[in-house]
C-alpha positions in Angstrom: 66.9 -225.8 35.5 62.9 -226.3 34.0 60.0 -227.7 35.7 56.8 -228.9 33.7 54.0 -227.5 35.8 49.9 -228.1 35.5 47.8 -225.6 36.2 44.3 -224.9 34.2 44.3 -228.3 33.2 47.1 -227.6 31.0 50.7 -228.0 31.0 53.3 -225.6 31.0 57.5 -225.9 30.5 58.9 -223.0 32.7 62.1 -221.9 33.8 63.1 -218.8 36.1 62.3 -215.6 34.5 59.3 -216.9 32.3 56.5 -214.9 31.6 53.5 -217.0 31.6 49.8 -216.7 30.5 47.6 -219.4 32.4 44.2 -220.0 33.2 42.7 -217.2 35.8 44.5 -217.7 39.2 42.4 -216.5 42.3 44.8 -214.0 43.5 45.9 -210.1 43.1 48.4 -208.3 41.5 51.6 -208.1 42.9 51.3 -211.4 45.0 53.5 -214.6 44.7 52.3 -217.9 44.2 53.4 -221.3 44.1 52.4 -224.2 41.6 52.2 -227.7 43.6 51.6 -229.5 40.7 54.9 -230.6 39.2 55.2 -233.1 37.1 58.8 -232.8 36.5 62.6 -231.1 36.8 65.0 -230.8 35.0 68.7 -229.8 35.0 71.8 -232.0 35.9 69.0 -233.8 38.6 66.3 -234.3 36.2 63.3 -235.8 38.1 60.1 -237.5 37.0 56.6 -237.3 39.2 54.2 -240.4 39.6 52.6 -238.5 39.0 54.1 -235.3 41.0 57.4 -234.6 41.8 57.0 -234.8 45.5 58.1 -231.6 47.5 58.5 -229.7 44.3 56.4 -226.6 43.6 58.0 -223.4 41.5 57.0 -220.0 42.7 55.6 -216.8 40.6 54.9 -213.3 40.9 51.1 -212.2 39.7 51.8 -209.7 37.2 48.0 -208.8 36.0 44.8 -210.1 35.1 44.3 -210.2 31.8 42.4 -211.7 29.1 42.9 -213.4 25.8 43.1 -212.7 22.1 38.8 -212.6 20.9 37.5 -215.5 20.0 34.5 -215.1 17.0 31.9 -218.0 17.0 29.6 -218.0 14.3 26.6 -220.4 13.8 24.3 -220.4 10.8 21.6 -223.0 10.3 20.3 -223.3 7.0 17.6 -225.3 7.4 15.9 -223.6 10.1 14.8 -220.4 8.7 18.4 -219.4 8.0 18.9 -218.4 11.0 22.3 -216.9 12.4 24.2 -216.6 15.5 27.5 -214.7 16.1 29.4 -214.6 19.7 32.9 -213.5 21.1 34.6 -214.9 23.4 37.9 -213.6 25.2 39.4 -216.4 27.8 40.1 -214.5 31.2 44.1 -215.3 31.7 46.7 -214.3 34.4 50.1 -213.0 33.7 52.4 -214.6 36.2 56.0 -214.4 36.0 58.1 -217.4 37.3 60.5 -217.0 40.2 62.1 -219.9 42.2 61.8 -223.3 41.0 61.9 -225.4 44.1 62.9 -229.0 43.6 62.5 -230.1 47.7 60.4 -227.6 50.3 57.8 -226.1 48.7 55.5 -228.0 50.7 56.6 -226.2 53.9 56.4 -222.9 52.3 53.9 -220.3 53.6 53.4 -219.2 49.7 49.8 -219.1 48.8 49.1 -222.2 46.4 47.7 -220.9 42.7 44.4 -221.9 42.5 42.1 -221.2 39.6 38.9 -218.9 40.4 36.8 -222.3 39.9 38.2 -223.9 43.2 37.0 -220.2 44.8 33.6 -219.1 46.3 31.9 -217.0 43.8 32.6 -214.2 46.4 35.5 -214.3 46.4 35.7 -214.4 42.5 33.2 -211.1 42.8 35.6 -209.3 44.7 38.7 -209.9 43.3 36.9 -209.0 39.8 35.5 -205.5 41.6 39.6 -205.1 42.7 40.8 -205.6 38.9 38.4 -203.1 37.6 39.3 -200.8 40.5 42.6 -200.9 39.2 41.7 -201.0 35.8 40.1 -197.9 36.1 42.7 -195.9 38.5 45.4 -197.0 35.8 42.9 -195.2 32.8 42.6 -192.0 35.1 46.3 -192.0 35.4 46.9 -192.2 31.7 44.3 -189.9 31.3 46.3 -187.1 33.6 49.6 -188.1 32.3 48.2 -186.7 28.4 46.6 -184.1 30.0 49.8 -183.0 31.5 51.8 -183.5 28.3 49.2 -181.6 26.2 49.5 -178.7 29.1 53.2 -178.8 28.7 52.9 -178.7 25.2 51.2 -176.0 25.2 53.5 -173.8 27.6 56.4 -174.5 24.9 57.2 -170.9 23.5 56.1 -171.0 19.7 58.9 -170.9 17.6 60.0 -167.8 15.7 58.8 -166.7 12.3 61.5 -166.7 9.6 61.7 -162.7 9.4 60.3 -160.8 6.6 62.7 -158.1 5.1 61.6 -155.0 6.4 60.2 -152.3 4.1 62.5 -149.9 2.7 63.1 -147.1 4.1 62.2 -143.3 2.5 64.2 -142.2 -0.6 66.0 -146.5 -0.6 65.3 -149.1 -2.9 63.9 -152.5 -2.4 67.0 -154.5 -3.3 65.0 -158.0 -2.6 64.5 -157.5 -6.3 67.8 -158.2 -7.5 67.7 -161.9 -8.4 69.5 -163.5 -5.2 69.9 -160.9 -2.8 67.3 -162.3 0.1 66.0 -160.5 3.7 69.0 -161.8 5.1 71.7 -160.0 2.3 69.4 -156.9 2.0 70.1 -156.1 6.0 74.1 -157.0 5.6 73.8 -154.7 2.9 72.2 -151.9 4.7 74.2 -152.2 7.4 77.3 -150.5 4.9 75.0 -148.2 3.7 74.4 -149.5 0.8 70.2 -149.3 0.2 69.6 -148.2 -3.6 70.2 -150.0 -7.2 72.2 -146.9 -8.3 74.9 -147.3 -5.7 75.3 -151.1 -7.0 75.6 -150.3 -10.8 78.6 -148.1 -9.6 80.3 -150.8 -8.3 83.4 -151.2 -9.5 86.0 -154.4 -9.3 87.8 -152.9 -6.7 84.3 -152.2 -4.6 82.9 -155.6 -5.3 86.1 -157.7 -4.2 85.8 -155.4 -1.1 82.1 -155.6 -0.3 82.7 -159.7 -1.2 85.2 -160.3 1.4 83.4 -158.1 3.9 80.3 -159.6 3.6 81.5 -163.3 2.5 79.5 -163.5 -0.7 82.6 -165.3 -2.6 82.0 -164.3 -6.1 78.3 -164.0 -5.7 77.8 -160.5 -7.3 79.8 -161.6 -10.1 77.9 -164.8 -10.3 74.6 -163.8 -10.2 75.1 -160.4 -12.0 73.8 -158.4 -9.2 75.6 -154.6 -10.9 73.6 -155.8 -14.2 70.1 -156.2 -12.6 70.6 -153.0 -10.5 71.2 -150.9 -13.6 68.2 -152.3 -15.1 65.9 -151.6 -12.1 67.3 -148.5 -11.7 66.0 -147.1 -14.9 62.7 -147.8 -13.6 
């Protein structure tokens, strides 16, 4: 079911569920409203108004008060002096989201009728504008806390650990971080077997380096990357 609705001097095709920008409604957010002016249903009763559909009216929630995309006027007059004129504009709107459609009722409804601000006192209008920036303002505080908070917990987060550095070698060892492809990680796996200078590496033998490969679970490795060759060589100083 739709209903064809005028409010703001314009007219609007809505059906339950809508979300709706109209002309600035005199009312808060959070209240519910109800458009009297309907100038049609439709559904498997459709309905035509002459102009209003009598008893109809369809109901809305009054999300926020907002206001529309910015407008940019520009005036230049050439032949007065040049002169030139620029203004923005941005239409003050109201979110509204549409509830019941009422096709028979609505005029004995106790909902508050939506009525633009210009059918208002212009005290009224005042303090319903004072109420929106109120809120306005307690929503920016509240944003402002919630990053506050996040940047606090943020900063409570325990920094994460530095990749560790091999360790310097001990008295009388060798630095085997030299040997092309032995990193901090191998050089401690190493150590832990005792093994901490290039002479006990060029005395590896097949048998040693199948055994210190399976051990460790270097897979070919010291074959691979020549590791006994190096070690001879950097043990010569």
């Amino acid at each position: 079911m739709f209903a064809v609705i005028k409010t703001g001097g314009k007219q609007y095709k809505v059906q339950s569920g809508d979300m709706l920008r109209v002309e600035r409604l005199a009312a808060d957010a959070g209240e519910t409203v109800q458009f009297n002016e309907v100038l049609m249903l439709g559904g498997d009763s459709p309905k035509l108004g002459a102009p209003l559909v009598t008893g109809a009216g369809v109901q809305a929630e009054v999300v926020d008060q907002i206001k529309g995309e910015k407008v940019i006027h520009f005036v230049k007059r050439r032949r007065k002096h040049s002169s030139k004129r620029t203004k923005g504009h941005r239409q003050k709107l109201t979110l509204v989201k549409i509830g019941e459609i009422l096709s028979s009722g609505a005029d004995k409804s106790d909902v508050k009728a939506a009525i633009g601000t210009g059918s208002v006192s212009a005290a009224a209008v005042t303090a319903m504008e004072e109420r929106y920036a109120l809120n306005k303002s307690d929503q920016a505080e509240m944003a402002k806390r919630v990053k506050n908070n996040q940047a606090e917990e943020k900063s409570a987060k325990p920094a994460k650990a530095k990749k560790a550095k091999a360790a310097p070698a001990a008295e009388g060892s060798d630095d085997l971080s030299k040997i092309s492809g032995v990193g901090p990680v191998i050089v401690g796996k190493l150590n832990g077997e005792g093994i901490t200078t290039f002479a006990q590496i060029a005395a590896w033998t097949d048998a040693d380096v199948e055994a210190i490969e399976e051990k460790l679970s270097f897979k070919g490795r010291v074959g691979r990357e020549d590791w006994i060759a190096q070690a001879k060589e950097l043990a010569k100083g």
